[in-house]
N, C-alpha and C positions, 0 to 999 in steps of 0.2 A: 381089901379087895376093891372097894368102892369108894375112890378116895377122889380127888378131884381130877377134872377131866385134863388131858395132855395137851396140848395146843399143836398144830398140823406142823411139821416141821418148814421153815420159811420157804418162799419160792426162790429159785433161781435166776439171778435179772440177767447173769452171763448169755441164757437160753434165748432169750428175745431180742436181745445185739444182734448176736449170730445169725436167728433166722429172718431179721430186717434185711439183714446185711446180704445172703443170698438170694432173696425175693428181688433187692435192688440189680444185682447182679444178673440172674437168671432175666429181669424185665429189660436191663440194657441189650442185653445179648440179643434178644428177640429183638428188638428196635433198631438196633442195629442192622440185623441180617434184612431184615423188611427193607430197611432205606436202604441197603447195596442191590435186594434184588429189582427194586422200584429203580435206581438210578442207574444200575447196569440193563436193566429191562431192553426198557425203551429207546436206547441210543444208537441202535445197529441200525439206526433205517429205514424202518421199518414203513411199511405203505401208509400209516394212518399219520405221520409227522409231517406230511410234505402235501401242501394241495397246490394244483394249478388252477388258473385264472385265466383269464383276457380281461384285458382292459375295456371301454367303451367304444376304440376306434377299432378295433377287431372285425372280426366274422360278425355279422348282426346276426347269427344262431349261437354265438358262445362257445360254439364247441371249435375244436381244434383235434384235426384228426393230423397228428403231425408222421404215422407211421406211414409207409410206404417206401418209394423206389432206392431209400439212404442203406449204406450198408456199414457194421461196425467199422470203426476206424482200425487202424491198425498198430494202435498207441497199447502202450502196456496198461493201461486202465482204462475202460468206457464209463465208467463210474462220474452221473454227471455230480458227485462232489470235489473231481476233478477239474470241472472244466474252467477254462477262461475264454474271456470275450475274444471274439474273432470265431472259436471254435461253434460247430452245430451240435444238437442233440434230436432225438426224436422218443417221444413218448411210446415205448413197450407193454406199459401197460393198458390203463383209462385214466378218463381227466378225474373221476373219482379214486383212483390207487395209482397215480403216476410210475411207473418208471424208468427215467429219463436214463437215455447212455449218449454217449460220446462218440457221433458217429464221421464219416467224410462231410463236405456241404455238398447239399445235391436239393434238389428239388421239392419239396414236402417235409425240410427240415427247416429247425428253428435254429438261426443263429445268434447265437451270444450278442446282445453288444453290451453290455457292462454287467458285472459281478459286484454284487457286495456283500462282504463278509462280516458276520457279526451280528445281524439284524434280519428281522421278517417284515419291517416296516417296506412292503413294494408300493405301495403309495406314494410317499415321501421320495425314494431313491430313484422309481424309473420315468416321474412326472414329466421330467427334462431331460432324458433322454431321448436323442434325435433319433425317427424309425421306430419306438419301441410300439407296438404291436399286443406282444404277450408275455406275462410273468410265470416265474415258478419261487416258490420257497421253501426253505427245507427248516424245520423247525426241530433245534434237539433240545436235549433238559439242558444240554453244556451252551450256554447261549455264545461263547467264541466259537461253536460251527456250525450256528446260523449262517445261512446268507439265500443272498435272493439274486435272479437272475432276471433281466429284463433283456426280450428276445423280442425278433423278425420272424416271422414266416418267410422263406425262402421261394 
């Protein structure tokens, strides 16, 4: 009855493959969905990606109240990440939550004169631009639809 003791029958090393193996998986998964809800987040537009400015020869109060007497265009998009140079926009929202649309040129609008795609650098791009006045930039995670706009007050 009392003979010597039986030793624990071995462990399984099959067991800790397997739940390596879905520890890694289940952590991709979550890192995964994180980085689609993080990069699809933020790219619709949204008021905090896009700030306007003036430059130094501007308003000497800074601000730019560009709404008033303009009225939406009659293009199939007012979306100013449509717009091109020549066209006007006018700020609907504040110089703090911009939101610029595509409107006729009239009086208390800002017009386009150059567009550039790809970059927020508005330092650089609107320096030398003849008229330029006031910038806007729109900053997404996808940096080919950057671009920046150097405008006139009309």
């Amino acid at each position: 009855m009392w003979g010597q003791p039986v030793p624990p029958p071995p462990r399984k090393k099959g067991n800790r493959a397997l739940i390596f193996v879905i520890v890694a998986l289940a952590l991709l998964v979550v890192a995964g969905g994180a980085a689609a809800v993080i990069k699809l987040g933020g790219s619709d537009g949204d008021p905090g990606t896009a700030l306007p400015s003036s430059s130094a020869s501007a308003d000497p109060s800074g601000q730019a109240d560009p709404s008033g007497d303009a009225s939406p265009a009659p293009e199939s998009s007012t979306d100013a990440r449509f717009v091109k140079a020549g066209q006007c926009v006018v700020n609907e929202g504040s110089n703090d939550a911009p939101e610029l649309k595509i409107v006729d040129c009239r009086a208390k609008s800002f017009e386009v004169l150059a567009r550039f795609d790809g970059t927020i650098d508005y330092e650089a791009k609107c320096k030398d631009v003849k008229g330029y006045q006031f910038h806007y930039f729109f900053d997404s995670e996808l940096n080919p639809l950057d671009f920046v706009l150097c405008m006139k007050q009309r």
